[in-house]
matplotlib code that plots the C-alpha trace (Angstrom):
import matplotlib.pyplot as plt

x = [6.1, 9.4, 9.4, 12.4, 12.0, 12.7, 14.7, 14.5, 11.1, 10.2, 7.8, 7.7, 6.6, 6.4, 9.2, 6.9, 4.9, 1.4, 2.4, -0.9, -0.5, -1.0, -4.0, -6.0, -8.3, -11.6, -13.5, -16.7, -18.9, -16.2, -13.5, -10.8, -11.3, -9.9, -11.6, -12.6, -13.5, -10.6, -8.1, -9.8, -9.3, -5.9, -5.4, -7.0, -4.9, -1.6, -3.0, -4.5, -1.0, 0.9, 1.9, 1.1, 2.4, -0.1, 2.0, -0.3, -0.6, -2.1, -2.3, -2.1, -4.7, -6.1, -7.0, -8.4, -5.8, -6.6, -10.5, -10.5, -8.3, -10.7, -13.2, -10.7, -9.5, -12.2, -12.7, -9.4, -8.8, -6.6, -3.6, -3.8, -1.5, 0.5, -0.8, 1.9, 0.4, 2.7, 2.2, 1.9, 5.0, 3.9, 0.6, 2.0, 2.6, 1.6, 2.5, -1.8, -1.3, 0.1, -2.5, -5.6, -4.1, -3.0, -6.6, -8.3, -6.1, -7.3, -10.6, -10.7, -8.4, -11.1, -8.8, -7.8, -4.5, -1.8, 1.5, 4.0, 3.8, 6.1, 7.2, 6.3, 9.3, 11.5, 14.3, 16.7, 13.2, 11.0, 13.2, 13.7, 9.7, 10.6, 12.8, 11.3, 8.1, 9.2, 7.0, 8.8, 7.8, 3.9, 4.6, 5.5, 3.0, 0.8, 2.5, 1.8, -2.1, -1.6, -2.5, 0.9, 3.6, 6.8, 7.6, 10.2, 9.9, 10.7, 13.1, 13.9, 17.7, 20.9, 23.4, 24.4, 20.6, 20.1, 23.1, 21.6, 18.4, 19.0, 21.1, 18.6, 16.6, 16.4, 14.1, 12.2, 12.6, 13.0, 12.1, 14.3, 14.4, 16.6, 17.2, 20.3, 20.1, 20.3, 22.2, 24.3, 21.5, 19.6, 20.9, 22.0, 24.3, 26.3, 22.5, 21.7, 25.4, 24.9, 21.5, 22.9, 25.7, 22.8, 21.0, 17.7, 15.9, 15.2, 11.3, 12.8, 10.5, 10.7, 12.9, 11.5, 12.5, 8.5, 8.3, 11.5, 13.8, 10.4, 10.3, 13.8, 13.9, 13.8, 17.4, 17.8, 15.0, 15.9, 19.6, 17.6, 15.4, 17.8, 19.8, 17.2, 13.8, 10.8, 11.9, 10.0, 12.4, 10.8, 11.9, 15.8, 14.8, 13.4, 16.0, 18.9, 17.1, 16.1, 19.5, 20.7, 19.8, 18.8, 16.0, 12.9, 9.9, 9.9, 7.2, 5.4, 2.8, 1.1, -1.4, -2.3, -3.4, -1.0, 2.0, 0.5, 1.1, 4.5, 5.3, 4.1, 6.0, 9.3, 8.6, 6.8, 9.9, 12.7, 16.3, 18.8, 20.6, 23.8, 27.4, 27.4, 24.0, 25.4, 27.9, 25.7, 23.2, 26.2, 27.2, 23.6, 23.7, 26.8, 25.0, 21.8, 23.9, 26.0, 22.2, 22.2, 21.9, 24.6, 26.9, 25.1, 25.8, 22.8, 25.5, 23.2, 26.0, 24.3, 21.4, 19.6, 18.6, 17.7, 14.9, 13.4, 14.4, 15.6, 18.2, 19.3, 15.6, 15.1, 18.3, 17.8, 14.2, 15.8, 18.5, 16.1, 14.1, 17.3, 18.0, 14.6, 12.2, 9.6, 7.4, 5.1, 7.7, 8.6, 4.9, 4.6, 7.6, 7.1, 3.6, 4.9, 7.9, 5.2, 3.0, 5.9, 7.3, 11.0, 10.6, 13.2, 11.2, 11.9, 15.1, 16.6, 19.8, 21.7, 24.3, 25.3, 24.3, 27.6, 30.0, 29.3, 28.9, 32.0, 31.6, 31.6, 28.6, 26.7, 23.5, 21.5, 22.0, 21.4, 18.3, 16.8, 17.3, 16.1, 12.8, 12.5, 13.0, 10.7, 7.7, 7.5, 6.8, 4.2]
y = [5.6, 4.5, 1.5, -0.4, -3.7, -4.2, -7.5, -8.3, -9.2, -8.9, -5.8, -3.2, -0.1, 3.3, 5.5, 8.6, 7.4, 9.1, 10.5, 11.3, 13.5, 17.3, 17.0, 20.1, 20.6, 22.5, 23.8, 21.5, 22.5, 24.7, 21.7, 21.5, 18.2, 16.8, 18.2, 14.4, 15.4, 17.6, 14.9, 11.6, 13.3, 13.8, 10.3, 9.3, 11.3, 9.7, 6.0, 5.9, 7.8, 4.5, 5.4, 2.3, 3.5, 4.8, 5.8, 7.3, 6.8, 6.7, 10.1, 12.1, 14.4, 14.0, 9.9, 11.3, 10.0, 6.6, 6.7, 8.8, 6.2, 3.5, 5.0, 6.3, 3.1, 0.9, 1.8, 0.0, -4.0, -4.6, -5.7, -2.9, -0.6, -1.0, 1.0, 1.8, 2.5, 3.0, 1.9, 4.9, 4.1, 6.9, 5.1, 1.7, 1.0, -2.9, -5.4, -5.7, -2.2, -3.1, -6.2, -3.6, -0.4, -2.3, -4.2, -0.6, 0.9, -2.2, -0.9, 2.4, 1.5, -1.4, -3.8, -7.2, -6.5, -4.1, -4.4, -2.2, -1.8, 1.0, 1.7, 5.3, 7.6, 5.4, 7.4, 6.4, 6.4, 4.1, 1.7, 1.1, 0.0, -2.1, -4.3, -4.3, -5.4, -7.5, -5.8, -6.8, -10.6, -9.3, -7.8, -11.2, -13.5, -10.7, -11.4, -15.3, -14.3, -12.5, -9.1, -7.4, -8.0, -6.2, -5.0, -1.6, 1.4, 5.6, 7.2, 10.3, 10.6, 10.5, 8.2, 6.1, 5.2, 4.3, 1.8, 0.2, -0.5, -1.3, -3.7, -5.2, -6.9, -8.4, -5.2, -5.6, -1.6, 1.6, 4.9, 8.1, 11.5, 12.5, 15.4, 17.2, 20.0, 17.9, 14.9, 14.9, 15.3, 12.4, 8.7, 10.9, 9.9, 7.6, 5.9, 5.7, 3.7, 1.2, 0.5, -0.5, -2.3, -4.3, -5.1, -3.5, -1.0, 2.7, 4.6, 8.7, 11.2, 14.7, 14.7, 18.4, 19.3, 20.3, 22.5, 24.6, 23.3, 24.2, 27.8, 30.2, 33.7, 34.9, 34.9, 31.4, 30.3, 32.0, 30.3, 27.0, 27.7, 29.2, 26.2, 23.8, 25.6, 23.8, 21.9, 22.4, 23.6, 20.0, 18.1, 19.2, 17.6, 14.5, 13.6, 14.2, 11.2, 9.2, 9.4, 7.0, 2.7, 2.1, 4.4, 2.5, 5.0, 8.8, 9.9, 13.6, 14.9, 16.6, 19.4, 20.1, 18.6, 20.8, 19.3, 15.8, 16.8, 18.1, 15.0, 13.0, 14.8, 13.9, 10.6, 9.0, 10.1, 9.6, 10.7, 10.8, 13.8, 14.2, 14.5, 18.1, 19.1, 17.1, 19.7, 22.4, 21.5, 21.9, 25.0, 26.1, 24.3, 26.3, 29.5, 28.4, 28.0, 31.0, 32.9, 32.1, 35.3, 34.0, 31.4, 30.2, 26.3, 25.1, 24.0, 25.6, 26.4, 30.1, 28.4, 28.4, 32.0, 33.6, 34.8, 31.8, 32.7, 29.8, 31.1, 28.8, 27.8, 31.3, 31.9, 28.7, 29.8, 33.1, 31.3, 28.7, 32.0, 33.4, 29.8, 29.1, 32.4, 29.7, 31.9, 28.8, 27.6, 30.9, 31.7, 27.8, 27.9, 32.1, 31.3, 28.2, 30.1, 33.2, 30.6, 29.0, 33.0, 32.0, 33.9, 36.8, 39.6, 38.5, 39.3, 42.0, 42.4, 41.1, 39.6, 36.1, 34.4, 36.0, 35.3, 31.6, 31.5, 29.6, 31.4, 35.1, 36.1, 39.7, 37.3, 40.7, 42.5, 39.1, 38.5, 42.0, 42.0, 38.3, 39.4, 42.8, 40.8, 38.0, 39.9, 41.0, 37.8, 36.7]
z = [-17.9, -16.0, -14.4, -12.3, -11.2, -7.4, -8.7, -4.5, -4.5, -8.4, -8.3, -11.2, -9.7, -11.9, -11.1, -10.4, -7.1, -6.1, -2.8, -0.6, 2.2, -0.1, -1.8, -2.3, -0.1, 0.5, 3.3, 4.3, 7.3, 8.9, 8.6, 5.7, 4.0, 0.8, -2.2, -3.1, -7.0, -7.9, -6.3, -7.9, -11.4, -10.6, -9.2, -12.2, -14.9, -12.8, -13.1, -16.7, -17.7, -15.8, -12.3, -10.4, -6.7, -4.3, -1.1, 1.8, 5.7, 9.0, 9.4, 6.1, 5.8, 9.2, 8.4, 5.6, 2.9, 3.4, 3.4, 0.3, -1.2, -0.2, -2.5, -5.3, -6.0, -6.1, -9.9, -10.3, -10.3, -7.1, -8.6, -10.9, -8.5, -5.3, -2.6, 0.0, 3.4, 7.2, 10.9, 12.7, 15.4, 17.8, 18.7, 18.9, 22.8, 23.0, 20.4, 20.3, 19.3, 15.6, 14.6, 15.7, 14.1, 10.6, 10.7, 10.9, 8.0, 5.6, 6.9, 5.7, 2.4, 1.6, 0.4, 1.2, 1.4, 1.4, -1.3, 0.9, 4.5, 6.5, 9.7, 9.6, 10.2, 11.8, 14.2, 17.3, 19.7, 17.7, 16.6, 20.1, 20.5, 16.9, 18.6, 22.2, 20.9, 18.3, 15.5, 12.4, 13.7, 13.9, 10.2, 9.4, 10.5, 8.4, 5.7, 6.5, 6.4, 3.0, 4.5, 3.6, 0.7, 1.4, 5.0, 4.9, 6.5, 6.1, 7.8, 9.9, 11.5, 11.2, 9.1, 11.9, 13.1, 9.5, 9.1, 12.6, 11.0, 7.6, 9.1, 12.2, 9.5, 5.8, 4.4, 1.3, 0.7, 2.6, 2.0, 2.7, 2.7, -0.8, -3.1, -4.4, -2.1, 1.1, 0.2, 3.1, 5.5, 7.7, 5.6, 2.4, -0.5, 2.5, 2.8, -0.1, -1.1, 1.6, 0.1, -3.0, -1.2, 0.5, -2.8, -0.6, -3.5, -2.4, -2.5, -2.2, -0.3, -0.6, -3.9, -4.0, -0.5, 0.1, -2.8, -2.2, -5.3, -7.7, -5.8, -6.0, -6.9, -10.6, -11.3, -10.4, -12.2, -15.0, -15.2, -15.1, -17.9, -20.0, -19.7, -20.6, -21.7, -21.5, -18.6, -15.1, -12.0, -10.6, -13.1, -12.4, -9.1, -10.2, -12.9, -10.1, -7.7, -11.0, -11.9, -9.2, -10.4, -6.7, -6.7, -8.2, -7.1, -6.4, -4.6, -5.3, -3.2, -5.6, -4.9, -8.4, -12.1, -13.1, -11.3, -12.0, -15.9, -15.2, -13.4, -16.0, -18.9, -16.3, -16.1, -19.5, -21.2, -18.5, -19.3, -16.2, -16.4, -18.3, -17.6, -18.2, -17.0, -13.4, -13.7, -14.6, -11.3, -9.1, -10.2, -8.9, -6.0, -5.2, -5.9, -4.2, -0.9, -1.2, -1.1, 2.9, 5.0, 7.4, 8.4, 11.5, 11.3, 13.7, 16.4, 19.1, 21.5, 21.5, 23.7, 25.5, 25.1, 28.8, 26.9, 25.0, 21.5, 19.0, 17.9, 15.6, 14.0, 13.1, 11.2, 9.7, 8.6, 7.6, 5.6, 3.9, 2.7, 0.9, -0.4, -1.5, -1.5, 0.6, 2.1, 2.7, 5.2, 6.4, 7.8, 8.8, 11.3, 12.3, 13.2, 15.3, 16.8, 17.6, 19.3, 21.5, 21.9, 20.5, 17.5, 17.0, 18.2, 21.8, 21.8, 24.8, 23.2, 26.2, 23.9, 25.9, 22.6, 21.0, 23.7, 22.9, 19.0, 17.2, 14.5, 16.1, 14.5, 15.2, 16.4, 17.9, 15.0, 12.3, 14.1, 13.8, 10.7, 10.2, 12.1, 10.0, 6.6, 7.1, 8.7, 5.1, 4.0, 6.5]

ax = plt.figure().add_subplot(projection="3d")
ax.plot(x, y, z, "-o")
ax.set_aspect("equal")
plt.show()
């Protein structure tokens, strides 16, 4: 296994972190619950193979992650493995609110204490309540206590609200959003540079963009394995993050024992990708993108729509699809859009939309045919 030293606060995590918000689940008196066998043999495959970081949170799985873990891990010495756990920021309205909501999260984990502590998807809105309430104070005087280790957080914005809190405070980590399909998107390749700049090590979510880099259409995946055979479309993805010396845990949520062995075949024999293959994984990228249906660039100056389509959501749906083939995400956000009645079907043809698009696009007949294509799928 792959291990960097966060030289910051001398931890050695395992590159490959346990990420525990998709375990499978299974359907228990009418409720979906974890399927608490198949996922501790996974967990355990992960941990006797060396990955020592345990990420979960407040709310994955319902509350569920956490309890689970409680019991998972109490086969393993505690300072065995890190186990990475988050505040949940939406609930915290009172600075009583973060003593009695980190106190019930030891609870469920059963531990003593917790090695990495997060504010959960920090953005412009809840770093606000950070520094009105003070909280990375309360995180300290935890720390005091020896209930927490290392105080970061996760993020979810844009570059600028990422440079104002990486800089509000002396952070023993951070977590971001990273993969080489979206590396100019929320703190991206600028974040992750400042990072390094700031000596504060990175943990990388999403290096798989939820599944979509492991799940093109044949011809792409065929160009990938032909390039390399044997190696997994996930592993491309991994090796592109684990290329970068800042980046000291990647975190998979992984569903499967299969992907657990995948992951492991990535990671107990790590090699950063090459000079050519970098060159070879852009040439992709560039095909990858050039599979979008249209040019719509999300700029929203179509809207609003007089009647109550979102228009840019469900090109971008309709783009991701030719992109990515995810008809996970396509049925996730049609099923949403059908609920809130903005998918493309409610479109009267009235045409305002096009007298306002920048780019001139046909947006009555693109949508049509977005609607008429990705029924399909769903």
């Amino acid at each position: 296994m792959e291990y960097r030293e966060m030289k910051k606060i001398g931890a050695k995590p395992s590159l490959l972190g346990f990420g525990c918000m998709r375990f499978p689940t299974t359907v228990k008196e009418g409720k979906e619950v974890i399927d608490r066998e198949y996922a501790a043999g996974m967990l355990d495959t992960a941990i006797k193979s060396g990955v020592n970081y345990i990420d979960t949170a407040f709310p994955y799985h319902n509350g569920e992650s956490e309890l689970f873990l409680g019991e998972a891990l109490k086969k393993y010495p505690r300072d065995s493995f890190y186990l990475a756990t988050k505040l949940p920021m939406w609930d915290v309205k009172t600075k009583e609110d973060v003593k009695r909501l980190f106190y019930k999260q030891l609870e469920k984990l059963q531990v003593d204490y917790v090695d990495y502590y997060l504010l959960h998807g920090l953005n412009a809105g809840s770093f606000k309540t950070v520094t009105e309430l003070d909280i990375v104070s309360i995180l300290e005087e935890l720390r005091a206590e020896g209930k927490l280790r290392y105080i970061g957080f996760s993020f979810h914005d844009s570059y600028e609200v990422f440079e104002q809190i990486i800089t509000y405070y002396n952070w023993d980590f951070c977590q971001i959003q990273f993969n080489y399909m979206d590396a100019d998107e929320q703190a991206g390749m600028k974040g992750y540079k400042l990072t390094e700049k700031l000596g504060i090590p990175l943990v990388i979510m999403e290096p798989v963009k939820g599944g979509s880099l492991a799940n093109y259409a044949d011809d792409i995946k065929n160009q990938f394995y032909d390039y390399k055979p044997g190696y997994s479309l996930a592993s491309w993805a991994m090796r592109w993050v684990g290329s970068l010396p800042n980046v000291h845990v990647i975190l998979s949520g992984m569903s499967t024992e299969e992907q657990v062995l995948d992951n492991l075949k990535t990671f107990n024999n790590f090699e950063p990708l090459s000079d050519d293959e970098h060159t070879f994984l852009n040439e992709m990228i560039g095909k990858i993108r050039a599979r979008v249906n249209n040019g719509c660039t999300g700029c929203r100056y179509c809207m609003p729509c007089p009647h109550g389509v979102d228009i840019p959501r469900n090109f971008s749906v309709w783009n991701g699809y030719g992109m990515y083939n995810n008809a996970g995400a396509v049925n996730w956000n049609y099923n949403d859009m059908k609920n809130n009645n903005s998918i493309a079907s409610m479109c009267k043809g009235c045409g305002l939309c096009e007298t306002k698009c920048p780019q001139k696009l046909p947006i009555r007949k693109h949508l049509l045919t977005s609607y008429e294509e990705l029924s399909k799928v769903i």
